[in-house]
C-alpha positions in Angstrom: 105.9 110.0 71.9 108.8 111.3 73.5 112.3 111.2 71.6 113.7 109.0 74.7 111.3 106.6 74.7 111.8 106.3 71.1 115.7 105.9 71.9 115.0 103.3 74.6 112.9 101.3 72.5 115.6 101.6 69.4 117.7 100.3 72.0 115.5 97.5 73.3 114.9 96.1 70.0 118.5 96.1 69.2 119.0 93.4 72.2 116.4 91.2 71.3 117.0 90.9 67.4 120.0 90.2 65.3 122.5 92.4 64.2 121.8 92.6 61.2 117.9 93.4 61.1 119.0 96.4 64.3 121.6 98.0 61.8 119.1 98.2 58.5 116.1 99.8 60.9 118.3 102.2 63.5 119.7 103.2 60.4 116.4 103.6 58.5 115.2 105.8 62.0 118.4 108.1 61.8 118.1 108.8 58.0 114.4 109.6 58.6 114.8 111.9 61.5 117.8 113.6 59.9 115.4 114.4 56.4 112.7 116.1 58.7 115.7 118.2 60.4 118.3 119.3 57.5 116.3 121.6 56.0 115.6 123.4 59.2 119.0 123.3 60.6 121.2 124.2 56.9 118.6 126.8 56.5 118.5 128.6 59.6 121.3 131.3 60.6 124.2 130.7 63.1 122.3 132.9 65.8 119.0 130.5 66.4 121.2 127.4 66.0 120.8 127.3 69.6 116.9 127.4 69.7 117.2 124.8 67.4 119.0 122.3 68.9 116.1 122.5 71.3 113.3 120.6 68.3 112.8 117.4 69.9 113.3 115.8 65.9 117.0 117.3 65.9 117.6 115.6 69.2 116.3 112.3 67.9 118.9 112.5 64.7 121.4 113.7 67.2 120.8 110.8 69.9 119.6 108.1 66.9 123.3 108.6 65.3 125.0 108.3 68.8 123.2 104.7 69.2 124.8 104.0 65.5 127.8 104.6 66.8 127.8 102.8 69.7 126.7 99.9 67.1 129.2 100.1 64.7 131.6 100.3 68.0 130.2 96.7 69.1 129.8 95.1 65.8 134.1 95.8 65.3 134.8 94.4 68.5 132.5 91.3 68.2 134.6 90.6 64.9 137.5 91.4 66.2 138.5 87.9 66.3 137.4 87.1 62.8 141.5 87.1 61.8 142.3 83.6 63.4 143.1 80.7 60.6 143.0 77.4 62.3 145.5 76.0 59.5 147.6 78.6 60.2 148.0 78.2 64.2 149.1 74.4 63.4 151.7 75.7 61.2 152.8 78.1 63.2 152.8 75.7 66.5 154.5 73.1 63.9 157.5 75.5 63.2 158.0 77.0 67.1 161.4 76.3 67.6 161.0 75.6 71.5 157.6 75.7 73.9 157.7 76.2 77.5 154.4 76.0 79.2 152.6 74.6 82.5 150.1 71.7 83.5 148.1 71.4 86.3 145.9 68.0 86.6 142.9 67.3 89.0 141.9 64.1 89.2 139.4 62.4 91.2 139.7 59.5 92.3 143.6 60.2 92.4 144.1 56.8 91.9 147.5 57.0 90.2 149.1 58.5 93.1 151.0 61.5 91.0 150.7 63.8 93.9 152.2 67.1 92.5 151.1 70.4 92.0 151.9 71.2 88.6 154.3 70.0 85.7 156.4 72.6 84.0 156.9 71.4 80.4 159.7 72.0 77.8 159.4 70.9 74.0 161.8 71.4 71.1 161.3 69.1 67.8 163.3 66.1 68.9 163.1 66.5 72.8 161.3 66.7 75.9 161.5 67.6 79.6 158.9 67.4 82.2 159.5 68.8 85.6 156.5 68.0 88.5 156.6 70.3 91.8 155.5 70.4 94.9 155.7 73.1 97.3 158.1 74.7 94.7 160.1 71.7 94.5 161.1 69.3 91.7 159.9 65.7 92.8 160.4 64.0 89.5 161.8 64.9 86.5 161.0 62.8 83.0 163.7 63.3 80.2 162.1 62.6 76.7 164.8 62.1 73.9 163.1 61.0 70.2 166.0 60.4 68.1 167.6 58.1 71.0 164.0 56.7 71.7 164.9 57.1 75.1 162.9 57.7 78.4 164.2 58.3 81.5 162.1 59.1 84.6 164.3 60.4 87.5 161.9 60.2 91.0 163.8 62.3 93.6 161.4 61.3 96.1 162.5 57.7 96.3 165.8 58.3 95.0 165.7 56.1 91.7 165.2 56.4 88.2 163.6 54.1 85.4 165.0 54.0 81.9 163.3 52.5 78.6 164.4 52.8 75.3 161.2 50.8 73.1 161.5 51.6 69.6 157.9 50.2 69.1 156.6 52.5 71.5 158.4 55.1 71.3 158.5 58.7 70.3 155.1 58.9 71.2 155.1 58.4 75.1 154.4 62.2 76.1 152.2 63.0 72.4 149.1 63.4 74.6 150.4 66.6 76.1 152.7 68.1 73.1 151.4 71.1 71.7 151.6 70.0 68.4 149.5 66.9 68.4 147.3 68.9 70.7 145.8 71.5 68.3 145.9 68.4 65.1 143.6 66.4 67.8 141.4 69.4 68.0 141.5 70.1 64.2 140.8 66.0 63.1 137.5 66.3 65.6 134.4 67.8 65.4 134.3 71.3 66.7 132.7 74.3 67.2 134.3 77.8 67.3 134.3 79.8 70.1 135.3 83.6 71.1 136.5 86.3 71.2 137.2 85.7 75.2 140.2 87.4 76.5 142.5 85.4 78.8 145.2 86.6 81.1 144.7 89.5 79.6 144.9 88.5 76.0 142.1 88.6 73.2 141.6 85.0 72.1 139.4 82.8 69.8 139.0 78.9 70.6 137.2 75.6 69.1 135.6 73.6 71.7 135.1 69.6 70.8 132.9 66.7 73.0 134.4 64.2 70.7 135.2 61.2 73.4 137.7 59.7 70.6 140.1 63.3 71.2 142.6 61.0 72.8 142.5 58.5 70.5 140.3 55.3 69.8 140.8 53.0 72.3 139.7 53.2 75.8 137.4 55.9 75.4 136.0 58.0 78.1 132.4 58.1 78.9 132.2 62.0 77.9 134.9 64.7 76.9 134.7 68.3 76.8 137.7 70.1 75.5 138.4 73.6 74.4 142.2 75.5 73.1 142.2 79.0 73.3 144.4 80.7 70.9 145.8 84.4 70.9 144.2 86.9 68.2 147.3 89.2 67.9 150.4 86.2 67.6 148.0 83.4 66.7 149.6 80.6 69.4 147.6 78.9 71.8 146.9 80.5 75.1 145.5 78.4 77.0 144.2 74.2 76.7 142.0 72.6 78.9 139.8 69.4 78.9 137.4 67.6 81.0 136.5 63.4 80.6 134.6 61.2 83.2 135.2 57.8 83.4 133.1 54.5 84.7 129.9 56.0 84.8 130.6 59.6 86.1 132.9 57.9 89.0 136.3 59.0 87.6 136.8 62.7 86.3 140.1 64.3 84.8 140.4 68.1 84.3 143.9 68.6 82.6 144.6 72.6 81.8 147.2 73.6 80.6 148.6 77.6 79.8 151.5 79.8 80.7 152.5 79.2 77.5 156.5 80.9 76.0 156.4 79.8 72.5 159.3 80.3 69.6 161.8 80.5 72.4 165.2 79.1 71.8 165.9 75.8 74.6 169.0 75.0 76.6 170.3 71.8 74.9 171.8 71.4 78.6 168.0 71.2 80.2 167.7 68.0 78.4 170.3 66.2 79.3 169.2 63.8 82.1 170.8 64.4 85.2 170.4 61.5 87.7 172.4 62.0 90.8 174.6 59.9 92.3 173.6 57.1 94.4 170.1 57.1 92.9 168.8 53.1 92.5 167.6 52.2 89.0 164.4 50.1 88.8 164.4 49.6 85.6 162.5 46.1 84.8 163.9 44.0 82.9 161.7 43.9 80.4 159.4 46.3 79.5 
């Protein structure tokens, strides 16, 4: 048989079997092919190294150990992403000072009428701001405050504003999309890892849960896919994005969210609500 058919089929068997098993037996072939060859190449003189290089067997060793290193080459990037500690990315996520990151929503039926493009997000420990744009516009602006227990929705659309303050309901209004509940959602869920995938350039690992209680217990959705995509190098999520139907397969939500600026010190002046004058407040009177 010729040495590259024996290379081809080295090759071939290393894409149909595991890892493992292709390592032991390309290795066994190159150690085999390099006993039959030493002798003849240590023990020949500089001038007929050429002629040598010609014996089909040196050429197997020779092309054998470039297919081991092609191996080895694959098997370190393939475990590349082997560094990533879930534990750790909720601590580190826990202790980010500020987050700055986007949301874009598809929803189908939209039956809630939200009608923007994308929501640009802002989260320190104790506050939150959500801005929703359209054609590069702010439409509506939400202003999050936990300590006052405090939300204020500003709709420049219709020029008015809603205010609640609920201490039963309250801090938890925007939880759902806060980065920190969203990776101990993923975490208290069954999961599966995923990876290494690099995203926007960046070489990530992610989990990946069909868990339709993700959002909590009550109305649950009919299915659920999720997945949060987390950096390799700085360990903070990359990118988020889930998928749930509703009443049969009728009602479908895909919610992604990414552009993600994490650590980053906030403008205590970006959460102070700004409602401009002669907007109407429709508040109810009871909420």
């Amino acid at each position: 048989m010729r040495p590259e058919e024996d290379i081809r089929q080295m090759i071939e068997r290393w894409n149909k079997e595991t890892s493992g098993q292709m390592d032991k037996r390309v290795l066994g072939d190159v150690l085999h092919a390099m006993d039959e060859s030493q002798g003849q190449v240590l023990s020949e003189p500089p001038l007929r190294r050429r002629s040598i290089m010609k014996n089909p067997i040196t050429k197997l060793a020779i092309a054998a150990a470039l297919v081991v290193a092609v191996l080895i080459g694959i098997s370190l990037f393939s475990n590349s992403g082997s560094g990533v500690v879930w534990a750790e990315v909720a601590q580190r996520v826990q202790a980010s000072r500020g987050v700055t990151f986007r949301v874009t929503e598809e929803i189908i039926p939209d039956t809630y009428g939200r009608g923007v493009d994308f929501t640009i997000l802002h989260y320190s420990s104790t506050q939150a701001r959500l801005d929703g744009y359209v054609d590069g516009q702010i439409i509506k602006t939400t202003y999050d405050d936990c300590e006052t227990k405090t939300v204020i929705l500003v709709d420049h659309g219709h020029k008015s504003y809603v205010q609640n303050t609920n201490e039963q309901r309250m801090p938890d209004s925007h939880k759902t999309v806060d980065p920190n509940h969203m990776i101990q959602r993923f975490l208290a869920c069954e999961h599966t890892e995923l990876g290494p995938k690099t995203i926007d350039g960046v070489l990530c690992e992610g989990i990946e849960t069909t868990d339709t209680t993700f959002y909590g217990t009550e109305n649950q959705p009919d299915s659920l896919t999720a997945q949060i995509w987390v950096s390799i190098e700085t360990g903070y999520p990359v990118r988020y994005e889930s998928e749930h139907m509703r009443d049969d397969g009728q009602a479908r939500l895909k919610w992604v969210a990414d552009q993600f600026q994490w650590d980053v010190e906030l403008n205590e002046q970006i959460f102070e609500p700004n409602i401009p004058e002669g907007y109407i407040d429709i508040s109810p009177d009871e909420w």
